[in-house]
C-alpha positions in Angstrom: 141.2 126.5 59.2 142.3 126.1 62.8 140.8 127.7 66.0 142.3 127.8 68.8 142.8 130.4 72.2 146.1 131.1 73.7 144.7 130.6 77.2 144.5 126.7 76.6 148.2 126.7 74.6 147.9 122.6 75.7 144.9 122.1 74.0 146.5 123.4 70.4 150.1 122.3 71.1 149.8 118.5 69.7 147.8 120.3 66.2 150.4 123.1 65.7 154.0 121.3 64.4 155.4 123.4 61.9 158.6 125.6 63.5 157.3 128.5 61.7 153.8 128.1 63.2 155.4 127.4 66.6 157.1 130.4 66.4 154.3 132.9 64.5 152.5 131.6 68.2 155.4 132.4 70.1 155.7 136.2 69.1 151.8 136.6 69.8 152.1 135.2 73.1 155.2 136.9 73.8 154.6 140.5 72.3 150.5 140.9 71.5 149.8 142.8 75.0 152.4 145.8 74.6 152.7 145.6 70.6 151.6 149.0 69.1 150.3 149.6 66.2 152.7 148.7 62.7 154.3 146.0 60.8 156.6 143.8 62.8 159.0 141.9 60.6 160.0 137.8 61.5 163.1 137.3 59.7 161.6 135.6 56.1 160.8 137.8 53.6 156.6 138.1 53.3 156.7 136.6 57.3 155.6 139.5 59.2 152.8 140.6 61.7 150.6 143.5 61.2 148.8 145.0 64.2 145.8 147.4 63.6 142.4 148.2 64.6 139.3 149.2 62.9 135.3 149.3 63.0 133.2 145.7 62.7 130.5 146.6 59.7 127.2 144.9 58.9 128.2 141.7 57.0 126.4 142.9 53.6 129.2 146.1 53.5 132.3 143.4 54.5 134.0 141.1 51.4 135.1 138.0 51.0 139.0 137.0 50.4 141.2 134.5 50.2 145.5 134.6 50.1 146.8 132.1 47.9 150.2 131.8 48.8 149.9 133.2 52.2 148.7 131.9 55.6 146.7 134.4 57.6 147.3 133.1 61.4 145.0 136.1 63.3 144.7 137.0 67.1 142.1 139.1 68.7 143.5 141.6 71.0 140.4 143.5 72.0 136.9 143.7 70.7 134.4 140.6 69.2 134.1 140.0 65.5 132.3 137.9 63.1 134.3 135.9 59.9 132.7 134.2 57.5 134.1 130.8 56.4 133.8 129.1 53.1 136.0 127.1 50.1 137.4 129.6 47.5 135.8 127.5 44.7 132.4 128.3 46.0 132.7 132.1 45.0 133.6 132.1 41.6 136.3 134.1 39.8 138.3 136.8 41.8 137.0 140.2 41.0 140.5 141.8 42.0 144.1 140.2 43.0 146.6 142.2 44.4 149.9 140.1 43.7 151.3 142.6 46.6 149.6 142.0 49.4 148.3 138.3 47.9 144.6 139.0 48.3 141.9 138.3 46.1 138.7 139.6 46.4 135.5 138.3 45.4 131.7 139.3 44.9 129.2 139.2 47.1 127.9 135.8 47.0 124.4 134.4 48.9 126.0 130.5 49.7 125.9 129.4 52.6 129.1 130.2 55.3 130.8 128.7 58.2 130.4 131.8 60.6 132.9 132.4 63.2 132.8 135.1 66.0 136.2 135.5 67.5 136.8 137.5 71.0 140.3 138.3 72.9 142.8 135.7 72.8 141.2 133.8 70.4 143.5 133.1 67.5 142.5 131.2 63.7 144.5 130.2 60.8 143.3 130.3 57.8 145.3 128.7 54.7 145.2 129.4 51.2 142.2 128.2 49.4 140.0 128.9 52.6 138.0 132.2 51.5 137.1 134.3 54.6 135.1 137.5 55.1 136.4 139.7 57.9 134.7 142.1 59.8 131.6 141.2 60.4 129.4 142.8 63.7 128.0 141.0 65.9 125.2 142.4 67.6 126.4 145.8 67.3 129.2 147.7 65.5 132.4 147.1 67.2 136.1 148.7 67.4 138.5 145.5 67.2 142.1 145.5 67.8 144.2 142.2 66.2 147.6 141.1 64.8 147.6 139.1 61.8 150.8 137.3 61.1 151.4 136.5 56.8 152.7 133.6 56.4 154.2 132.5 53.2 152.9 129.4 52.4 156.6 127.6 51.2 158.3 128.5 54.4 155.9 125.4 55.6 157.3 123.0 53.1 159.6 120.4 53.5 160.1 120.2 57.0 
């Protein structure tokens, strides 16, 4: 997992080497104020960046996942929200995989978590292996606007 804020780009620059990483950034910084709603496509198949919005929930209703061949690299447009950070191993079998969309999904689980609270122009990358739980309020219920770019994990390789 990587935190990091575009605001400070100097401060992540020397931690952020792979050409698809340094360009998944670019697009953000470049497109995140005026992007609309939808799938944006990069050029790779499975590269693209989603923008959407939705309603932070209590963490008890929100559920943990994890990509295994995908990197999630998301930016916070507008709104605050909590993620929950742990190891995959740590949660036991999947309950559900979608091979589409490369998510697993897992039961609630009471170990402890690495919690994160992300606000605008904040960004996080999560790799595979590193479960996460989304959506989480903090303080109160919240409507949050981000981009998530998807990765696929081999475009990193070999470079």
């Amino acid at each position: 997992m990587f935190l990091g804020n575009l605001s400070h780009p100097s401060q992540s620059r020397p931690f952020i080497l792979s050409s698809v990483l340094v360009r998944s950034l670019r697009w953000v910084s470049e497109n995140a104020r005026s992007a609309a709603e939808g799938i944006y496509e990069l050029g790779e198949p499975g590269w693209f960046v989603n923008v959407h919005s939705y309603t932070t929930q209590p963490r008890e209703q929100c559920t943990w996942e994890n990509h295994p061949e995908t990197i999630d690299l998301q930016y916070w447009m507008e709104g605050i929200e909590g993620i929950d950070l742990t190891a995959v191993e740590s949660l036991g079998e999947p309950t559900v995989f979608n091979r589409e969309s490369d998510t697993q999904k897992f039961a609630e689980n009471n170990e402890p978590a690495t919690e994160l609270v992300l606000r605008p122009d904040t960004f996080v990358i999560f790799l595979p292996g590193e479960a996460h739980r989304p959506k989480i309020a903090i303080r109160n219920q919240s409507v949050v606007k981000k981009l998530v770019v998807k990765i696929p994990a081999k475009l990193l390789g070999g470079e």
